[in-house]
N, C-alpha and C positions, 0 to 999 in steps of 0.2 A: 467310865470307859474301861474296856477289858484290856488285860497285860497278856501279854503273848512274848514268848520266848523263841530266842535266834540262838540260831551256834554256825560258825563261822566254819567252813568247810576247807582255809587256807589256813590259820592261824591255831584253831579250836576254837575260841574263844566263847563263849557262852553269855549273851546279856540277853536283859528282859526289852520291851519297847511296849511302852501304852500306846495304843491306835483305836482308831475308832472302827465299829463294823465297816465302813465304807473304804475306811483306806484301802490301799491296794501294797499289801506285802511288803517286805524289805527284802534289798534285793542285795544288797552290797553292806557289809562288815564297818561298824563306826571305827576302828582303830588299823584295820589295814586294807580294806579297801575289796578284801576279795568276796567271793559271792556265801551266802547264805541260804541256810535253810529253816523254815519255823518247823520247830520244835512239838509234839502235844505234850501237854503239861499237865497234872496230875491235878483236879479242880478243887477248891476250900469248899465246898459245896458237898454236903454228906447228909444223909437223911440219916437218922442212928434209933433206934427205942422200939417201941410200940407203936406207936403214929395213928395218923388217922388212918391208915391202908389196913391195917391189922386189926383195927375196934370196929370199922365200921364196913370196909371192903370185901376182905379175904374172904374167903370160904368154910374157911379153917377153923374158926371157932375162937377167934385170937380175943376174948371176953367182951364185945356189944355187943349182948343182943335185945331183945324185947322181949318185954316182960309176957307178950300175947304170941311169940313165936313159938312156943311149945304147944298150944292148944290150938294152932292152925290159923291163928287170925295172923293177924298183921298191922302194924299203924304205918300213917297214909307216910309220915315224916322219916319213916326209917329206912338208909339208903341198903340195907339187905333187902327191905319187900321189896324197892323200887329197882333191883337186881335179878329180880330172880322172876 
């Protein structure tokens, strides 16, 4: 279940709340009652390196390629022929 973050619009207060996609919002402050608003929250979620976007996607030259790509061929498995 994803963690989403409240901040308290009477208080300040700031707390997290697990919900599920389907719930519906928090609308009101666990410690004094007054109304709230969600938060966006900065995600743990980071793609970081080389990856497969850059070996095998880009355009760019980011070092995949095929060994028959310079002589104009192409193999059937390689997602740059299957790009371009």
């Amino acid at each position: 279940m994803p963690m989403y973050e409240y901040a308290c619009e009477k208080c300040g207060l700031v707390f997290e709340a697990m919900q599920k996609f389907s719930d519906a919002p928090l609308t009101e402050c666990k410690a004094c009652g007054g109304p709230v608003k969600k938060l966006i929250s900065q995600t743990a979620f980071s793609l970081k390196g080389g990856g497969w976007y850059e070996q095998g996607y880009s355009g760019g030259g980011g070092g995949g390629s095929c060994a028959s790509a310079g002589s104009g061929g192409g193999c059937a498995g390689c997602p740059k022929a299957a790009n371009e």
